[in-house]
Each structure stands twice: as structure tokens, then as C-alpha cells.
C-alpha positions in Angstrom: 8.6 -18.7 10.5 10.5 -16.5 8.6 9.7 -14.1 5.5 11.7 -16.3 2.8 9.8 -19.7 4.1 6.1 -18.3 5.1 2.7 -19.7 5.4 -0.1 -18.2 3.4 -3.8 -18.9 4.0 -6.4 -19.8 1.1 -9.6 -20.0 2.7 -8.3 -21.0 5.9 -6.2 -23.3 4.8 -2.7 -23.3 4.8 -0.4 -22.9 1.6 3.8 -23.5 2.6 5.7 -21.1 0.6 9.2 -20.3 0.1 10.9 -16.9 -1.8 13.9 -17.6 -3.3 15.8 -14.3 -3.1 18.7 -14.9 -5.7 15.7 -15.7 -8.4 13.1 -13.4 -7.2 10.9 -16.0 -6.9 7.7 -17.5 -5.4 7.5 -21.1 -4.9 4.3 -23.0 -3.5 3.5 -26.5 -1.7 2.0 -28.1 -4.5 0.2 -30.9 -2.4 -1.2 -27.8 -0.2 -2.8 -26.4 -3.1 -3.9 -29.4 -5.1 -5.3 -30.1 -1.2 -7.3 -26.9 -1.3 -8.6 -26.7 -4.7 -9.7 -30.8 -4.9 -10.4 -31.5 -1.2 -9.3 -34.6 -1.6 -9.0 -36.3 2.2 -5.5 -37.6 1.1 -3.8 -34.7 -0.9 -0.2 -36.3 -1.1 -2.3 -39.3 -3.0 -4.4 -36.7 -5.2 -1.2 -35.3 -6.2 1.0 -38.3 -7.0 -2.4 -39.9 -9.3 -2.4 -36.5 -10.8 1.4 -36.0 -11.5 1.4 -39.4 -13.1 -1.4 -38.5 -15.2 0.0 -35.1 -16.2 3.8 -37.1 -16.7 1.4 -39.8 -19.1 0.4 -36.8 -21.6 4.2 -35.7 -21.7 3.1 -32.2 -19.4 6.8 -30.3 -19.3 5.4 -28.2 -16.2 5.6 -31.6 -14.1 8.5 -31.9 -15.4 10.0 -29.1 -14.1 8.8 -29.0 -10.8 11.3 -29.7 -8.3 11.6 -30.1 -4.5 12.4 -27.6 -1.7 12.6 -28.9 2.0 9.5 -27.8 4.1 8.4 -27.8 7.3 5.8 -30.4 7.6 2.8 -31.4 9.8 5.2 -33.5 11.8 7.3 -30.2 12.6 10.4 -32.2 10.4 11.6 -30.6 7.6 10.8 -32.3 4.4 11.3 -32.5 1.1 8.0 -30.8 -1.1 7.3 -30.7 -4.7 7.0 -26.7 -5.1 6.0 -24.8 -8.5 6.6 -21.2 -9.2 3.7 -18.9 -9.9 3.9 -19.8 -13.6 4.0 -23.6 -13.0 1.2 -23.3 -10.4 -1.2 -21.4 -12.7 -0.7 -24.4 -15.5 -1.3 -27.3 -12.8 -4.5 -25.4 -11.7 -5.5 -25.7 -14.7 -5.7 -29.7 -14.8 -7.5 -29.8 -11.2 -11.2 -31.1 -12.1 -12.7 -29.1 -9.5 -15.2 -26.3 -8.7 -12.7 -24.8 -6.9 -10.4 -24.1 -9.6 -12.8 -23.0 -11.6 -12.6 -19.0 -10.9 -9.1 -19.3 -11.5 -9.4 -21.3 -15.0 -11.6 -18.4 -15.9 -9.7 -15.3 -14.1 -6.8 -17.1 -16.8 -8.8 -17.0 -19.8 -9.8 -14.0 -19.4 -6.4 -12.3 -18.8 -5.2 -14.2 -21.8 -8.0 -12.5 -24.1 -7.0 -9.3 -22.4 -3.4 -9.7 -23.6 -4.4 -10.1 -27.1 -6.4 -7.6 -27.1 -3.8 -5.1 -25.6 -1.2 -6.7 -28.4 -3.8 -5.6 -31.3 -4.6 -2.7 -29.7 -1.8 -0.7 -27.1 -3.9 2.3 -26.6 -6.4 -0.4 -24.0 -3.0 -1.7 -22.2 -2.5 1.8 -21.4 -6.6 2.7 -20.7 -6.2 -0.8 -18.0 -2.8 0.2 -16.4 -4.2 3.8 -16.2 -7.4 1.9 -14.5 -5.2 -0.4 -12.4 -3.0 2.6 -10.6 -6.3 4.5 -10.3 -7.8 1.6 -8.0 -4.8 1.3 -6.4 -5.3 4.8 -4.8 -2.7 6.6 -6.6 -2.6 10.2 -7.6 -3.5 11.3 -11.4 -0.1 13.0 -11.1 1.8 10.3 -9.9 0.1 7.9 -12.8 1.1 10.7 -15.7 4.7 10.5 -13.9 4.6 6.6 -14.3 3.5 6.6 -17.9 6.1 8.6 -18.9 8.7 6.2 -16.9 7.3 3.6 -19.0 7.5 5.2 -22.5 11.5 6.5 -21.4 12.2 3.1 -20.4 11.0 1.6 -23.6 13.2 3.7 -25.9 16.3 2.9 -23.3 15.6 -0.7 -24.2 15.0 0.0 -27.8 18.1 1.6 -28.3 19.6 -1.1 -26.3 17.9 -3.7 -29.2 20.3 -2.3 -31.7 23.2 -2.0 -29.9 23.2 -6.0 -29.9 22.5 -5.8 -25.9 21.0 -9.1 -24.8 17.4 -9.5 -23.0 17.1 -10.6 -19.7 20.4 -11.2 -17.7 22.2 -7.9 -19.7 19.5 -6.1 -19.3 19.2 -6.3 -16.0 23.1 -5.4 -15.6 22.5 -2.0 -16.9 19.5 -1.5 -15.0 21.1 -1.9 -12.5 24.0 -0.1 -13.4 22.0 3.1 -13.7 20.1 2.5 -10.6 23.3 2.6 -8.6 25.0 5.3 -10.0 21.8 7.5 -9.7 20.3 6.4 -6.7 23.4 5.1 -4.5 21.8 1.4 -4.2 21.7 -1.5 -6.3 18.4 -2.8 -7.7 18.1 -5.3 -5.5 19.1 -3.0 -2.3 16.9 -0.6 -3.1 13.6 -3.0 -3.7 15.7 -4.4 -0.1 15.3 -1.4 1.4 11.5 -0.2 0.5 10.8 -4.1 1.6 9.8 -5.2 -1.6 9.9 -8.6 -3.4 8.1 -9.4 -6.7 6.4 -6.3 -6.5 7.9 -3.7 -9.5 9.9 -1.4 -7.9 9.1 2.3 -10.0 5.7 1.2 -8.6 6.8 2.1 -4.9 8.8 5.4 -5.8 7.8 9.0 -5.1 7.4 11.4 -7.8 11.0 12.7 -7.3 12.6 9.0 -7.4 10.4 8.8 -10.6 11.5 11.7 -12.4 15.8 11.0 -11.3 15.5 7.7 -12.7 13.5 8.8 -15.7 16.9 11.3 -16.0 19.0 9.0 -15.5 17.5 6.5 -18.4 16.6 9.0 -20.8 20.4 10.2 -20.5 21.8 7.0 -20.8 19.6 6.5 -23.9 20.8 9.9 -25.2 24.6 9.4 -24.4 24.1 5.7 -26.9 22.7 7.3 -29.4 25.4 9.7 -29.9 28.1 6.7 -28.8 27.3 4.0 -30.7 28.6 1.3 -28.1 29.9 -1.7 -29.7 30.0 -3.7 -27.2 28.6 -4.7 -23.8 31.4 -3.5 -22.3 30.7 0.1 -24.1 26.7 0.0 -22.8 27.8 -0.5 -19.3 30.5 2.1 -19.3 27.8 4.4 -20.6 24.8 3.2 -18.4 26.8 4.4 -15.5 27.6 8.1 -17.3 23.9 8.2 -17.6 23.3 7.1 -14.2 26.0 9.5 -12.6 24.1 12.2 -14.4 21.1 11.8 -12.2 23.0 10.5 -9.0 24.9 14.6 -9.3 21.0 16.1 -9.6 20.2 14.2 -6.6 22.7 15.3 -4.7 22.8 18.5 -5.3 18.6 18.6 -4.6 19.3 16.8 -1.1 21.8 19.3 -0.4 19.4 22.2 -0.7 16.5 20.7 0.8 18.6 18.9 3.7 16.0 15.6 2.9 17.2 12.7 1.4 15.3 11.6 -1.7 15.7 7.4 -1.5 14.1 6.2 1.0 12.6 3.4 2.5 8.8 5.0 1.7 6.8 2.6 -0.3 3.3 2.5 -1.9 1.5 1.2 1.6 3.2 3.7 3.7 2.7 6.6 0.9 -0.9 8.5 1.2 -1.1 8.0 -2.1 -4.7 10.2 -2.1 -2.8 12.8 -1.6 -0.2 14.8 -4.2 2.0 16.1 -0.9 3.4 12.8 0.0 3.7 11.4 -3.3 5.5 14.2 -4.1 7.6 13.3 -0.9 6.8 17.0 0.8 
């Protein structure tokens, strides 16, 4: 079985899932989950009552659902009714079951938490600050990623007014600076520190920290004084920002004869201790 179609285990029971790699996604077996979370003797007939009910009350997540082919009991290959993460969480929610309980409430209570971060910023920060902490990472490495996140958010503020677009243009010049500073693009470099979903400034050392913060906080710098007007302009100058930082990097590998990218991510990193985040 391989990484993009894997099976994941819920209680000892089995949950098909496939990653699609060009979306970045998750997808999961409905029936295998509804089968888990109701019980039911006959999931495929759970599901099908419940989808009609759900299609009944006009439910858009149903809707969208579509099918992947899966390897079934029967070793065949067969066409599944599969739901990203999103979907999924929205269909657990209309499972009358104990089951799904604990993750109707885990919902409700991240949705109050989201307000409350909304009204509030200072608690988002407290939580992340909370979150890395548990995770094992140094207090070093945790200032180092708050800053990331306050650099990134006046790269993509100054992107707001130069007219760039969210989502697909963003993620042009992302990756744009990531390959001029770093040498890979965004998805080669999550590629090569074997990472999917999972946020990729998450898994860098200190020192692939700070070059990308560079590289950003140049490239926000460089618009300022340029004024792009156009797309065409942002990318131009996303890569000046980039080659910025890719020139530091060098120039660092060349005196310390270690590269600085590497395949290192949080689980391999001892992340107790400042050294190896550091990437000494």
C-alpha cells in the first residue's frame, strides 16, 4: 500500500485514505468512517439512508463529495465516496451517535476558540505559543517562528495593495522566494523534509527560519520602494527578494562547509535542545 492511497486505523478499525499530491489533500472512505462512528452492521446502507437524508435538506457537503477508486474488501479496486478533511468534519456532524459525539464537541469548541482569537489576537498568539511548547520545541525556536509569522503577514499585506490575488498568486510568489533562496520549490522542499499537510516553517531549523524570514522581509522591502503594478512586477521582485537570501546562504555554506536545507524535520530534530535546532 502505498503513501498516497494508505490505511489509517480508528480504534482498530480501518479508514481507506487517499493524498492527492497536486491538491495537497486528504481524502477519507466515507462508508469506513460513517462505519466506525455509527456501528451500523451494514455501513454502505447507513451511508446511502444518510446521504439521502442529508441530499433531502439541500446539504451542499454531499453534494460535493465525489468518488475515488479504492481497494475494497474483495481486493478489487472500487469506486468510494471520499470527503476531504473539511467535508468529513461537516458529515460527522449529522452522525446520531455517541461516537461522534467528542468530535461534535472538539468542533464547537475550536469554533469558540476562533472567535475568541478574532476578538482578541493577543490569545491566538498565547495558544500557538502553548501549542509549539507541547510540541517539544525550544523557547528560541518559538520566538524565531513568531517573528516568521509577523514578517510573513506584512509580505502579504503589502501584497493586498499591490492588487496581488489570494490563494493561487499567493502561492506563486511563495514559491518564487522559496526557490530563489532556498534552491527548491515549495513543494520540493516540503518533498524533501517528507512532509504533506503539515506547514512547512514548522519543520525548519532556526537558520532556514531566519533566510526565509530575509528573504520575505526583503521582498516586502524591495515593493515598498517598487510599487509593482502588476503581477508580473511582484514576481520579478519576489525572486530579487529571494536571490537576496539564496546569496546569504551561500556564502554561510561556504564557510561552514554544511549545507543549510536539508532533509531534517521536526521528528528527527531534538527539538529539547537549542544545538540541533540551531542545526549545530
Amino acid at each position: 500500500m502505498t503513501k498516497e492511497n494508505a490505511i489509517k486505523f480508528f480504534n482498530d478499525k480501518q479508514i481507506r485514505t487517499h493524498w492527492d499530491d497536486e491538491q495537497e489533500k486528504w481524502y477519507f472512505s466515507i462508508v469506513d468512517v460513517v462505519g466506525v462512528l455509527s456501528e451500523s452492521i451494514d455501513p454502505q446502507a447507513y451511508w446511502r439512508k444518510l446521504k439521502q437524508r442529508l441530499k433531502e435538506e439541500g446539504n451542499e457537503t454531499v453534494t460535493n463529495c465525489h468518488g475515488l477508486k479504492m481497494m475494497a474488501a474483495d481486493g478489487k479496486m472500487r469506486l468510494t465516496d471520499v470527503a476531504d478533511t473539511e467535508q468529513l468534519f461537516r458529515l460527522i456532524q449529522s452522525v446520531p451517535s455517541p461516537k461522534a459525539e467528542p468530535f461534535k464537541i472538539w468542533l464547537a469548541r475550536v469554533g469558540s476558540e476562533r472567535i475568541d482569537e478574532i476578538e482578541d489576537p493577543e490569545i491566538g498568539i498565547e495558544r500557538l505559543m502553548e501549542t509549539y511548547l507541547r510540541k517539544g520545541y525550544s523557547k528560541d525556536w518559538i520566538n524565531q517562528r513568531l517573528k516568521s509569522i509577523e514578517v510573513r503577514k506584512e509580505l502579504t499585506d503589502e501584497w493586498e495593495k499591490r492588487g496581488v490575488k489570494k490563494g493561487q498568486e499567493y502561492a506563486i510568489l511563495t514559491d518564487d522566494i522559496t526557490q530563489a533562496w532556498s534552491g527548491y520549490s515549495t513543494k520540493q522542499y516540503k518533498n524533501l523534509k517528507e512532509l504533506k499537510k503539515e506547514n512547512l516553517r514548522d519543520h525548519m531549523t532556526n537558520l532556514e527560519l531566519v533566510l526565509n524570514m530575509l528573504a520575505e522581509a526583503t521582498t516586502s522591502e524591495i515593493s515598498k520602494e517598487k510599487h509593482p503594478k502588476s503581477f508580473i512586477d511582484s514576481r520579478r521582485i519576489a525572486k530579487q527578494g529571494g536571490t537576496i537570501a539564496g546569496n546569504t546562504r551561500r556564502e554561510i555554506e561556504e564557510k561552514t562547509g554544511k549545507k543549510i536545507v536539508t532533509g531534517r524535520n521536526a521528528k528527527q530534530l531534538d527539538k529539547g535542545k537549542n544545538k540541533e535546532i540551531d542545526g549545530k
